[in-house]
LUMTI-996535 format. One record per residue: residue number from 0; residue in three letters; y, x, z of N, C-alpha, C in turn. Coordinates in pm, whole numbers. Layout:
// LUMTI-996535
k;r;nY;nX;nZ;caY;caX;caZ;cY;cX;cZ
NUM;ALA;Y;X;Z;Y;X;Z;Y;X;Z
...
***
This chain:
// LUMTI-996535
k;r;nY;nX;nZ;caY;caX;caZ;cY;cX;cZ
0;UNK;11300;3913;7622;11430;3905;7555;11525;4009;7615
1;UNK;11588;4076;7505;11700;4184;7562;11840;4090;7597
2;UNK;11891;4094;7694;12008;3987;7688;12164;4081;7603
3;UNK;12179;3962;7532;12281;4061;7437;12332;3959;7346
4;UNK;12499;3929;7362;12560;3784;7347;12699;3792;7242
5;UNK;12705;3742;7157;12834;3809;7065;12942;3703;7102
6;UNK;13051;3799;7196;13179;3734;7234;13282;3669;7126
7;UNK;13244;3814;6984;13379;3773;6930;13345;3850;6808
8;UNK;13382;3798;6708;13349;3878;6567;13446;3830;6463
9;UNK;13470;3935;6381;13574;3968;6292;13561;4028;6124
10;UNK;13592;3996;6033;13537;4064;5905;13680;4098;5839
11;UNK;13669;4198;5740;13759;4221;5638;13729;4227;5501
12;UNK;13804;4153;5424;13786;4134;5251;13869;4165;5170
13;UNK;13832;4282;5099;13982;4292;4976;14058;4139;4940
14;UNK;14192;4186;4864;14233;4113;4812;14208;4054;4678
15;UNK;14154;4225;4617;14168;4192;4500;14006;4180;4413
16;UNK;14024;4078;4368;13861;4030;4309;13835;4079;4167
17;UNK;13735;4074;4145;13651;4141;4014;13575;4063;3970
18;UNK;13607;4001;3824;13455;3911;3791;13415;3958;3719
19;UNK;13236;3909;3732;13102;3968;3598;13073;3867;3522
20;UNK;13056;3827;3418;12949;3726;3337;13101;3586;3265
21;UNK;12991;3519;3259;13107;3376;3195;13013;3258;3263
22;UNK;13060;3132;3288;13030;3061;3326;12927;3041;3450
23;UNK;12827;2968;3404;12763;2948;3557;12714;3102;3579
24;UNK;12683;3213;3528;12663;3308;3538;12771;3432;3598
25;UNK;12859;3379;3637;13021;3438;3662;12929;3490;3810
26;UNK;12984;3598;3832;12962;3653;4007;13117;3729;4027
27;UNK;13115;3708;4144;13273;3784;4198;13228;3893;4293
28;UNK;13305;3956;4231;13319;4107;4339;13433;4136;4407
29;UNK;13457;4196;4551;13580;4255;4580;13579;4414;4617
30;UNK;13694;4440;4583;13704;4558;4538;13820;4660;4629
31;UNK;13834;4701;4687;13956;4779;4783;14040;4843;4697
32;UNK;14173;4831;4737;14279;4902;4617;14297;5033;4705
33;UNK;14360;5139;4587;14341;5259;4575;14461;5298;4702
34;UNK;14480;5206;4725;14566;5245;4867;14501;5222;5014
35;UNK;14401;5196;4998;14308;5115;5127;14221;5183;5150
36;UNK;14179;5239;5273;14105;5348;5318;13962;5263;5367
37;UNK;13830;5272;5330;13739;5204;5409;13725;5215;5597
38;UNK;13858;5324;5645;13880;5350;5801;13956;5192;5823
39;UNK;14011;5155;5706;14122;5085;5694;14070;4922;5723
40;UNK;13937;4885;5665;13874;4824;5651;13815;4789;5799
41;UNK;13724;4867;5858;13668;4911;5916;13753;4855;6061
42;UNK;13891;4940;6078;13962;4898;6172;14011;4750;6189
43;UNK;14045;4729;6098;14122;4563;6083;13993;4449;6137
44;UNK;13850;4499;6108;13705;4403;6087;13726;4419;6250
45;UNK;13734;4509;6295;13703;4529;6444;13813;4518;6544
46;UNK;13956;4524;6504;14020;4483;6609;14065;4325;6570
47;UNK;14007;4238;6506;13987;4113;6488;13854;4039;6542
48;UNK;13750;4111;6586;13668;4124;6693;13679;4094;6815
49;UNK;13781;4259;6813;13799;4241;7008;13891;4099;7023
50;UNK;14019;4078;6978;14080;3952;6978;14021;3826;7018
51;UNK;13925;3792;6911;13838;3714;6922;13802;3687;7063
52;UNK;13712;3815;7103;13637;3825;7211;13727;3776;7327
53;UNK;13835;3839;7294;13949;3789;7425;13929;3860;7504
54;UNK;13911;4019;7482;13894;4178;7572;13984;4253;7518
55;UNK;14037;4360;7629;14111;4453;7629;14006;4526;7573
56;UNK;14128;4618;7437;14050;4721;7316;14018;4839;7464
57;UNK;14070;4880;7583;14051;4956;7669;13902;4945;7734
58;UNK;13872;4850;7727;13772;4822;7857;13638;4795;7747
59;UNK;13607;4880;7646;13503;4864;7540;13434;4990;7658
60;UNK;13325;4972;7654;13205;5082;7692;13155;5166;7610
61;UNK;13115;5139;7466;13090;5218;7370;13098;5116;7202
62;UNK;13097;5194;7140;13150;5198;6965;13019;5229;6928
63;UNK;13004;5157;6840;12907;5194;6723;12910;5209;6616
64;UNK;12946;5253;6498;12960;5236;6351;12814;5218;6302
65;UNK;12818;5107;6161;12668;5118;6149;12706;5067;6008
66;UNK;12743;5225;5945;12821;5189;5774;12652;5316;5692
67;UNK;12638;5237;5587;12566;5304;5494;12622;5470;5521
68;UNK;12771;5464;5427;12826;5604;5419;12954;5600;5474
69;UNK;12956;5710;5587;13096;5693;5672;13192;5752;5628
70;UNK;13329;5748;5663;13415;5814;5661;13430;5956;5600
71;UNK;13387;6034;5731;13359;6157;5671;13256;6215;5737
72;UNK;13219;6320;5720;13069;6407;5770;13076;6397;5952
73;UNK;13203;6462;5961;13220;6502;6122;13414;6476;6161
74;UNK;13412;6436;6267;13341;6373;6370;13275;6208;6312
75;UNK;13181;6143;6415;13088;6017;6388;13236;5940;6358
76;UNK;13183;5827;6229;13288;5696;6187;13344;5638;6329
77;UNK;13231;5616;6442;13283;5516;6560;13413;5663;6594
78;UNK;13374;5678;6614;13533;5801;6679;13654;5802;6603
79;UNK;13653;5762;6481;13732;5742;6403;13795;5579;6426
80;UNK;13729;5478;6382;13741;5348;6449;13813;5340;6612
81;UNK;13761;5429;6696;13804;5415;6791;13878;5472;6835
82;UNK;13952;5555;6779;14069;5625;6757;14180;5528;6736
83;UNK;14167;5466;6607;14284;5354;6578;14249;5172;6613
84;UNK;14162;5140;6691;14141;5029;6776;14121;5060;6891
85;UNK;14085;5124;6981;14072;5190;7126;14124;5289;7176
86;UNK;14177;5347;7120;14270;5499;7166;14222;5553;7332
87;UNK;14280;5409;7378;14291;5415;7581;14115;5414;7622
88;UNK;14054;5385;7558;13927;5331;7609;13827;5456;7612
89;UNK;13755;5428;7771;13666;5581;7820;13511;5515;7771
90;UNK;13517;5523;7613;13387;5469;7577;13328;5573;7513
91;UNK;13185;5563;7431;13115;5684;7379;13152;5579;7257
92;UNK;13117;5707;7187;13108;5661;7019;13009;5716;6985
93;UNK;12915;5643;6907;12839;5712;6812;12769;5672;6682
94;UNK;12712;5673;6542;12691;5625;6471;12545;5622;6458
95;UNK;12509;5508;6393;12412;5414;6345;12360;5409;6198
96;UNK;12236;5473;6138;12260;5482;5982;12088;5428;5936
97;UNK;12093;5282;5844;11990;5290;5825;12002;5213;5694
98;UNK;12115;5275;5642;12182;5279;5515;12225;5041;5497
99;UNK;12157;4968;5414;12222;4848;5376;12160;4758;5514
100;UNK;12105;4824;5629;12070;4721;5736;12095;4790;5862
101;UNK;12173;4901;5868;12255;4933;5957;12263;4851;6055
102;UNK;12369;4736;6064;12412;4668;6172;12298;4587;6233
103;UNK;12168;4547;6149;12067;4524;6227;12007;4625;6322
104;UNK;11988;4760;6322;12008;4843;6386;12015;4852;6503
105;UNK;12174;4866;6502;12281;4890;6557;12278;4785;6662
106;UNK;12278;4631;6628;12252;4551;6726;12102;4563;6841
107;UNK;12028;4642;6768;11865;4635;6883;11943;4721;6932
108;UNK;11963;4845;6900;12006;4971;6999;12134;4907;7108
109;UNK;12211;4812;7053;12322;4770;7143;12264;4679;7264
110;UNK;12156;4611;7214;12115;4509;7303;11973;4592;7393
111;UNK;11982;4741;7384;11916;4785;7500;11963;4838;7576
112;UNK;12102;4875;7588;12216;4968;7639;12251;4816;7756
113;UNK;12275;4686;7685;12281;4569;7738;12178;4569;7853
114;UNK;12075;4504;7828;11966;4493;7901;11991;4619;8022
115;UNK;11940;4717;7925;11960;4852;8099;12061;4827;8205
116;UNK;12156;4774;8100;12312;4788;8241;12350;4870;8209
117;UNK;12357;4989;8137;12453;5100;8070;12549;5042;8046
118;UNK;12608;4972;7933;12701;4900;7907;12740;4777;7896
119;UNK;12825;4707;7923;12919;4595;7981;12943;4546;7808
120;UNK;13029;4632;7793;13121;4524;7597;13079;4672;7542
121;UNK;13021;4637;7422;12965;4729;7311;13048;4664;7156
122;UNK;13153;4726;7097;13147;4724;6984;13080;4751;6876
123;UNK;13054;4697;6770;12930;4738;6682;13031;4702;6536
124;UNK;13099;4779;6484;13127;4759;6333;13085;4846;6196
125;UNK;13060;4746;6103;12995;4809;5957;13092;4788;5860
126;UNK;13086;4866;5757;13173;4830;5637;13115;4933;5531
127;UNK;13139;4888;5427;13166;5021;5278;13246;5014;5195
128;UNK;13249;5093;5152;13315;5107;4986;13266;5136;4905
129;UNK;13142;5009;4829;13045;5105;4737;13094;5103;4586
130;UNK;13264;5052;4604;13293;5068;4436;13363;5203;4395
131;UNK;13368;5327;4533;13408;5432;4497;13288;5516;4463
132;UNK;13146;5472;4496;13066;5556;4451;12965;5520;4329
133;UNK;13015;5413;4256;12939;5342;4118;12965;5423;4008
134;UNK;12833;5421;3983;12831;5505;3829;12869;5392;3695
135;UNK;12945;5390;3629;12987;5287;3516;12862;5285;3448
136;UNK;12809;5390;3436;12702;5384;3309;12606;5296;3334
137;UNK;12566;5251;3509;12477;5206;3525;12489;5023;3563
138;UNK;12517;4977;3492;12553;4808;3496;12507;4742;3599
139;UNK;12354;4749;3582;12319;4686;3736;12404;4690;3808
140;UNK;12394;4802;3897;12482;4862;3998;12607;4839;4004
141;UNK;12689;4861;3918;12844;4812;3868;12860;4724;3924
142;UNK;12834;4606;3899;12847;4495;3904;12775;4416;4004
143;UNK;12722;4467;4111;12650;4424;4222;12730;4442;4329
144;UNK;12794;4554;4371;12878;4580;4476;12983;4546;4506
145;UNK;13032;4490;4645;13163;4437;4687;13166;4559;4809
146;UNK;13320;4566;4833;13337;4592;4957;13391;4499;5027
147;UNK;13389;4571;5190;13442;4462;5310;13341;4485;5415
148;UNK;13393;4449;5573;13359;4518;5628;13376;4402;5776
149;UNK;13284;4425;5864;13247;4307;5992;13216;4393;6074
150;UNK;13265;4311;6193;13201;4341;6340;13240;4278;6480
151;UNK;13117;4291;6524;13100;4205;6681;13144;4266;6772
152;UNK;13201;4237;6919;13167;4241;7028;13045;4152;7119
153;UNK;12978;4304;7174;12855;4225;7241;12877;4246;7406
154;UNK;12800;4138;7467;12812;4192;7589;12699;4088;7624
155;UNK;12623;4111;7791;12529;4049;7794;12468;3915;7841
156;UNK;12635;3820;7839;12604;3698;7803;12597;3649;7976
157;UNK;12549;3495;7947;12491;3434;8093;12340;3470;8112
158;UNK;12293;3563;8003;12099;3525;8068;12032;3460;7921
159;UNK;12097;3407;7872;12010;3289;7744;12016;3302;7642
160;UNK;12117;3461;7615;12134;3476;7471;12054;3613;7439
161;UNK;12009;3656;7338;11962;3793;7331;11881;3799;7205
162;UNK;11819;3918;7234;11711;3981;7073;11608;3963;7150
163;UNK;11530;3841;7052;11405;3817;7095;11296;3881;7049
164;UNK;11314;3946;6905;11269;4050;6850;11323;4142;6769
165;UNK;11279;4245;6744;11296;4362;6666;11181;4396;6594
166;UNK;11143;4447;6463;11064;4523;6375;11209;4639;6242
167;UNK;11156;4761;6229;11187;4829;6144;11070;4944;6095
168;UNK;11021;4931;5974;10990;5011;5903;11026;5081;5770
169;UNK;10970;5205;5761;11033;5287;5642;10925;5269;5554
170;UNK;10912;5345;5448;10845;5358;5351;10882;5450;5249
171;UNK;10841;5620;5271;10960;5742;5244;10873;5741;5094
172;UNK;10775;5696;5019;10735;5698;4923;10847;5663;4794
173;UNK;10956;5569;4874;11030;5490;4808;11189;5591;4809
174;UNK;11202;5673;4888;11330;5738;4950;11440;5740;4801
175;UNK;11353;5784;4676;11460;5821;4579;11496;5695;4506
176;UNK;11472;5580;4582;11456;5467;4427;11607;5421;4456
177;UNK;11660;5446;4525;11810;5408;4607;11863;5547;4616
178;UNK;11966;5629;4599;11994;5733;4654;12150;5784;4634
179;UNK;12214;5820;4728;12386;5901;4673;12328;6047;4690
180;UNK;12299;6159;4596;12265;6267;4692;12346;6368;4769
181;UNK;12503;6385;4644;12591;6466;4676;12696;6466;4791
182;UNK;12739;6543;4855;12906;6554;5023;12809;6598;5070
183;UNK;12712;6624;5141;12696;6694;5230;12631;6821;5245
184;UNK;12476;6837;5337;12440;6967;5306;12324;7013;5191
185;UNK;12302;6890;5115;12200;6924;4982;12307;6972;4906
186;UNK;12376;6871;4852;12496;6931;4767;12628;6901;4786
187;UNK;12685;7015;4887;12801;7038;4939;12910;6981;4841
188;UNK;13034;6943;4874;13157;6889;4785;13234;7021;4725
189;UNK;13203;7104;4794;13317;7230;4765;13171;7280;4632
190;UNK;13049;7252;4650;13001;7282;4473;12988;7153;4337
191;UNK;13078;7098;4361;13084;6981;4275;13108;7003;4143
192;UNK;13201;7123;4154;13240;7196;4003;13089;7234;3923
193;UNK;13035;7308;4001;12909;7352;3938;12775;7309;3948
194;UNK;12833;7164;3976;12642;7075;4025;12679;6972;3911
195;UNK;12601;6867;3924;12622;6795;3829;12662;6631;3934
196;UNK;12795;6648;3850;12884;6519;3890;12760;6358;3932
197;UNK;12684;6364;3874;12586;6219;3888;12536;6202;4001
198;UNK;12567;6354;4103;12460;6379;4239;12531;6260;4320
199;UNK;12713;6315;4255;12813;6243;4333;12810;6075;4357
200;UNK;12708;6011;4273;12714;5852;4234;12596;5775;4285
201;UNK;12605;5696;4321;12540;5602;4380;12436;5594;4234
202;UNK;12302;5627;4249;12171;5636;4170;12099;5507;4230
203;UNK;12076;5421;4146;12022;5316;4197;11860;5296;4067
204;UNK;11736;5265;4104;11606;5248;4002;11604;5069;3999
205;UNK;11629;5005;4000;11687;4856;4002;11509;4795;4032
206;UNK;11428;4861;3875;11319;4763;3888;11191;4828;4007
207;UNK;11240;4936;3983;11160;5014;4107;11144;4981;4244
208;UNK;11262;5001;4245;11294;4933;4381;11270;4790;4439
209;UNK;11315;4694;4391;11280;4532;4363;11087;4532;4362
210;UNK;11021;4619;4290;10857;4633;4283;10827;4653;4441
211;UNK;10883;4785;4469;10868;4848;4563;10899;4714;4723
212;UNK;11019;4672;4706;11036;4556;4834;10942;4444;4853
213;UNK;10904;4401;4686;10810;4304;4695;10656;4266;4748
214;UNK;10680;4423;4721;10502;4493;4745;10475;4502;4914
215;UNK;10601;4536;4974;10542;4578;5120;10624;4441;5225
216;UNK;10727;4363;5175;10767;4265;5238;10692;4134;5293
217;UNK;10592;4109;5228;10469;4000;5307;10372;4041;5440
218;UNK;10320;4187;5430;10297;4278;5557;10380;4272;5637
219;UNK;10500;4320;5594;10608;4339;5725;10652;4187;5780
220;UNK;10648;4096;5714;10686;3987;5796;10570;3919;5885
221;UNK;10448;3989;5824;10349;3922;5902;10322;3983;6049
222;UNK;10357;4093;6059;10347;4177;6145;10487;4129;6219
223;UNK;10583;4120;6163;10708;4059;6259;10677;3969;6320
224;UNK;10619;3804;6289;10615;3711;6349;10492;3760;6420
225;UNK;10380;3797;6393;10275;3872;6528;10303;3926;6649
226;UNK;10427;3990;6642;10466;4120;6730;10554;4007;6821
227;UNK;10650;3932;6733;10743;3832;6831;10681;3723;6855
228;UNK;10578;3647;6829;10519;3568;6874;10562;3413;6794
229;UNK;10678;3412;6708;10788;3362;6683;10695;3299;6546
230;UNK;10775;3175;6553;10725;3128;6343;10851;3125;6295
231;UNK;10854;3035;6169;10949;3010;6074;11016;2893;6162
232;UNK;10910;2764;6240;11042;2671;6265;11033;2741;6430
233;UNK;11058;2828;6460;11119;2880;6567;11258;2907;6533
234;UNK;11286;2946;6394;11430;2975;6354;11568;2914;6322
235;UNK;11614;2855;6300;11729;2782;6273;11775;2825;6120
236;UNK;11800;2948;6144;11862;3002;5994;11826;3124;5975
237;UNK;11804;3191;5810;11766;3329;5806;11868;3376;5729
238;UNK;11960;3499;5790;12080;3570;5717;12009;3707;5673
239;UNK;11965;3719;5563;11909;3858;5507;12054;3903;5456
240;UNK;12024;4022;5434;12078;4127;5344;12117;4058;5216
241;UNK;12196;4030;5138;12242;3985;5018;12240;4125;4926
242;UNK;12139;4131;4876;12065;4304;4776;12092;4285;4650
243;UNK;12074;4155;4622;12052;4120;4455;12032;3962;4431
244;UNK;12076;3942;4333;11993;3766;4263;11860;3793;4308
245;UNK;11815;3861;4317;11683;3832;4317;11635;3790;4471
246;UNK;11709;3806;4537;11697;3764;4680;11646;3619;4672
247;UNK;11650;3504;4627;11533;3393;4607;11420;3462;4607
248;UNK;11346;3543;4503;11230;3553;4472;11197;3618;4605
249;UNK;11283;3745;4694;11219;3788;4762;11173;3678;4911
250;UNK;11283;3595;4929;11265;3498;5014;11126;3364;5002
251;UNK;11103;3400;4876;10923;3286;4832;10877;3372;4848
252;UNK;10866;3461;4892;10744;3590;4860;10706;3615;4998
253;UNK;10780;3558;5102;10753;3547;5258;10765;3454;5269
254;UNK;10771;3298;5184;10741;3205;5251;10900;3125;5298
255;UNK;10952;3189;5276;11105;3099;5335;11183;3029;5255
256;UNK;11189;2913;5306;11207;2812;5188;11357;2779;5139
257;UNK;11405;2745;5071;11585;2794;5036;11657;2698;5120
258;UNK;11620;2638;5180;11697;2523;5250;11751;2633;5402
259;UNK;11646;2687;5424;11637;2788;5554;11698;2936;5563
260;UNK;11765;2974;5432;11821;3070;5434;11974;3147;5360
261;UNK;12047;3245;5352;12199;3233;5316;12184;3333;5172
262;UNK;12184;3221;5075;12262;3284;4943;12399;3311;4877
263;UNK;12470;3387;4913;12620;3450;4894;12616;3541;4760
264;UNK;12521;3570;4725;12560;3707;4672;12661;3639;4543
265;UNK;12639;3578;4436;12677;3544;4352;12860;3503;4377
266;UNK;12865;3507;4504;13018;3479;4554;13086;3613;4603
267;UNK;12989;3644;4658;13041;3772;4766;12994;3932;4721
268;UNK;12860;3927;4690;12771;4075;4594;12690;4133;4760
269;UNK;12671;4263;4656;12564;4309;4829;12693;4409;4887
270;UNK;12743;4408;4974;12817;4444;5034;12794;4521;5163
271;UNK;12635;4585;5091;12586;4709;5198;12630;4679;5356
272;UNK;12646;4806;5398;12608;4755;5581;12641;4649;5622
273;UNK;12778;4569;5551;12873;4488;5613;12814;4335;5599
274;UNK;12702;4320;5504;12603;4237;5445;12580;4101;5524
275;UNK;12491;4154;5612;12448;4074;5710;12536;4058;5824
276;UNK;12591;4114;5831;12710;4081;5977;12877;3999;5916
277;UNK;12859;4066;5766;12970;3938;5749;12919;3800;5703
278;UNK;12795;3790;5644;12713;3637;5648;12697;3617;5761
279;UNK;12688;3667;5839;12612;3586;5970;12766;3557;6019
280;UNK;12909;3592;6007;13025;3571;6049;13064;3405;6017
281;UNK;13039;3425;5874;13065;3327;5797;13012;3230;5831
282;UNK;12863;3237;5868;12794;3115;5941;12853;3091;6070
283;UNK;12930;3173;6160;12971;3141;6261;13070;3037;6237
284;UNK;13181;3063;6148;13265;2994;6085;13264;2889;6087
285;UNK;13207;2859;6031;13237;2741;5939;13027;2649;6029
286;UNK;12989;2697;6081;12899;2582;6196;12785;2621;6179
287;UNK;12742;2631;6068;12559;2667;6018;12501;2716;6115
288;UNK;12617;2815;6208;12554;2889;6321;12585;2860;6410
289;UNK;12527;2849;6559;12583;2818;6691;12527;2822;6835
290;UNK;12614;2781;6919;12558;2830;7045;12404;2793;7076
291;UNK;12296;2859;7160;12231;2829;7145;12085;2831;7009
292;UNK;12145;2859;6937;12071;2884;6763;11943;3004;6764
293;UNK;11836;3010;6719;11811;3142;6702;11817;3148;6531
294;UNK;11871;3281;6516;11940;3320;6396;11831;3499;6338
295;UNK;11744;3462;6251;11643;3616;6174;11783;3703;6100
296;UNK;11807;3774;6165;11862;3887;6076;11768;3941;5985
297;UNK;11768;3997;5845;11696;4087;5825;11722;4151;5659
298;UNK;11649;4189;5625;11711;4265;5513;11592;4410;5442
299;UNK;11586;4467;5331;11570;4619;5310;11701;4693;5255
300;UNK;11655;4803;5282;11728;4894;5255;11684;5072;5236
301;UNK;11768;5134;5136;11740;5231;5072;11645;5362;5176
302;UNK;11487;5378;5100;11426;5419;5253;11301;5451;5223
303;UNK;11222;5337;5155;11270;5209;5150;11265;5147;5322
304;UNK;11312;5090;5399;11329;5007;5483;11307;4871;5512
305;UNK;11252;4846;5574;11253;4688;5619;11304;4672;5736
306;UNK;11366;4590;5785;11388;4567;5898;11454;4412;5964
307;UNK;11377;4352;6060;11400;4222;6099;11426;4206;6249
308;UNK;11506;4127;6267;11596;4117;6400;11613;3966;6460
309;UNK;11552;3883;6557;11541;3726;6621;11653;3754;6699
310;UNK;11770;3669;6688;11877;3632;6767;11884;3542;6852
311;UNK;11843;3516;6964;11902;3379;7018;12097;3370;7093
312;UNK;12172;3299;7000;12303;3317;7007;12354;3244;7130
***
């Protein structure tokens, strides 16, 4: 076990909501107003964190951002974050990208910095804004995305808390079935005039993709519980990634039975990096989750990606 203990955690949610469908079919989205910066987001999720934690924003060791799409190209999102929540603080910043499971990530890499003794309090915050990069034309998509944005302080506890496991795999066969291509160095922003505007939009293959998770997600979990030694009633609760409705089907398809795991989306949407770290908040909340608990992070993401994470809290 890596010892690695969450002091204090914090999320942020637009105000303003968006609904899809009519009746029992209704899903809510939130949406950031055109005055709200996802830095904006981002900051508020995390200095409601440190609070929590009951630590000086000074005495952080290092920042992590672990957002799908950051801020801006350069300098890393955490430098930005820690600019307007840490200013005073002699911490590193650096970012985390493994696009909608990021903060699972972000937490193994935090909880080895833990373990070594490198660092003492590690911030780790995610967020997006995936309703600035939706293509209208494409409905799925439209109507799937929320923004909002979470994050922990970690530090390494008495000894009893930690990541009991880690697994992440890719699957680059899949890379285009998810994709934003345009801002950076494929297709620069300053040629936007003369590329084609769609590079600029979140490209999503809906059934492709969904084929594609289904197909390689029974391997990868089998190989997870192999590697950790761990079963299903070793777990308490499983907080995946909230991707789609279809998240039931993917959860029978490994075996996890609905009593054992967190369905939000239809309330909340997939809310990319911020996904799993603001469900797993929410479970803090309100009890589902607790001291002592072990808690499966896990999730895919655009990659294609898998990736699964054993908490003991």
């Amino acid at each position: 076990m890596k010892r690695c203990a969450i002091a204090g955690w914090g999320t942020a949610l637009p105000d303003r909501r968006v609904t899809y469908g009519s009746g029992a079919r209704t899903v809510t989205r939130y949406r950031i107003a055109d005055d709200v910066s996802q830095l904006d987001m981002l900051a508020a999720a995390a200095s409601r964190a440190i609070e929590h934690a009951g630590i000086d924003a000074a005495d952080l060791d290092l920042v992590i951002a672990a957002c799908a799409a950051g801020v801006q190209p350069i300098p890393c999102t955490a430098a930005l974050v820690m600019e307007r929540v840490a200013p005073d603080a002699r911490a590193a910043a650096l970012d985390v990208n493994s696009t909608c499971t990021s903060f699972i990530t972000a937490l193994d890499v935090a909880s080895r910095y833990l373990e070594d003794g490198d660092h003492e309090r590690v911030l780790v915050v995610s967020g997006d804004v995936g309703s600035r990069f939706l293509d209208p034309a494409q409905r799925e998509s439209a109507a799937l995305f929320s923004d909002a944005a979470a994050a922990v302080v970690l530090t390494r506890g008495d000894g009893t808390q930690g990541v009991l496991s880690a697994l992440q795999q890719t699957w680059p066969e899949h890379a285009h079935d998810t994709e934003l291509r345009g801002g950076l160095s494929r297709y620069p922003a300053q040629r936007y005039a003369e590329g084609d505007p769609a590079d600029y939009l979140f490209d999503m293959h809906g059934r492709r993709a969904l084929t594609g998770m289904l197909r390689v997600l029974p391997g990868f979990f089998t190989r997870f519980w192999e590697r950790s030694g761990l079963g299903l009633d070793d777990v308490d609760l499983v907080v995946p990634h909230q991707a789609s409705g279809a998240i039931g089907l993917a959860m029978r398809r490994i075996g996890i039975p609905t009593d054992k795991y967190v369905d939000e989306v239809a309330a909340f949407g997939n809310s990319v990096s911020s996904s799993v770290p603001f469900m797993l908040a929410r479970c803090l909340d309100d009890g589902r989750l607790g001291r002592g608990d072990t808690v499966l992070l896990c999730g895919t993401a655009a990659g294609l990606t898998a990736n699964a994470l054993a908490l003991r809290l």
